[in-house]
C-alpha positions in Angstrom: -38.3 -22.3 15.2 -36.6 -20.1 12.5 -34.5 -17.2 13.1 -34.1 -14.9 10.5 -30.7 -12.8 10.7 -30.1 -9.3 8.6 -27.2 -8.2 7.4 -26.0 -4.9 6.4 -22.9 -4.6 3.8 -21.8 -1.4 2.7 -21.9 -1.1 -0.9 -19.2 0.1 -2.8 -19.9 1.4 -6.2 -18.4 0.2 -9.5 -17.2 3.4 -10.6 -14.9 3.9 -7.4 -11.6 4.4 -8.3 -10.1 1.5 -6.3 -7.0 0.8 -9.0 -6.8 4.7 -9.5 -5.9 5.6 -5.8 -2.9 5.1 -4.0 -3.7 3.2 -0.8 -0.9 4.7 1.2 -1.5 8.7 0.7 -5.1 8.7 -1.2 -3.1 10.4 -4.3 -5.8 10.1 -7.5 -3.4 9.4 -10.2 -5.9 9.2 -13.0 -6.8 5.6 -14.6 -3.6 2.9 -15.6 -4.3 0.5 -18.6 -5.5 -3.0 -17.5 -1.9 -4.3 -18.8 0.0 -1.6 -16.4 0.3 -4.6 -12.7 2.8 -2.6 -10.6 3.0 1.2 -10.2 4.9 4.2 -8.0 2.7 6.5 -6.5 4.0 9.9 -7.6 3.5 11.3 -4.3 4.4 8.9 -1.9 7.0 6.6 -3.7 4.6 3.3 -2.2 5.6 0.5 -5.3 1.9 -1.3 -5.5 0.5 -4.1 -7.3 -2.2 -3.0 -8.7 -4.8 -6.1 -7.4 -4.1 -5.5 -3.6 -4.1 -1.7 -4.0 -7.5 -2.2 -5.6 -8.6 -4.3 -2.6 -7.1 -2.1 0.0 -8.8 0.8 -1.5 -12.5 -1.1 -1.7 -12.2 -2.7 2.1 -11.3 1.3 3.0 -14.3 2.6 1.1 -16.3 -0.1 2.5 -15.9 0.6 6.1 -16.2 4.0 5.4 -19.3 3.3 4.6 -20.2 1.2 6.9 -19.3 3.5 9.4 -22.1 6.3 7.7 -24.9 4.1 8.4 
């Protein structure tokens, strides 16, 4: 017997502007040079590396998504 299992994943597209956004207050502060790792949001002060604010911001967007569907 084979069971088939479907799963759905939100997809997040690869213009979002996960290392743009500030995870803490959603501020948009416009695109950072790949050599700029650690940044103040100029709104909310949060100090972010770039990496996990990126990842933050796609998970977030993600079950966003997820929650449209």
């Amino acid at each position: 017997m084979s069971f088939k299992h479907f799963y759905t994943h939100p997809y997040v597209d690869q213009w979002f502007p996960s290392s743009q956004t500030c995870s803490t207050c959603g501020y948009k502060g416009g695109k950072k040079s790949l050599d700029v790792r650690m940044w103040t949001c100029q709104v909310c002060h949060a100090h972010h590396d770039s990496d996990i604010n990126a990842s933050i911001n796609i998970l977030n967007e993600g079950l966003r998504l997820q929650t449209l569907s």
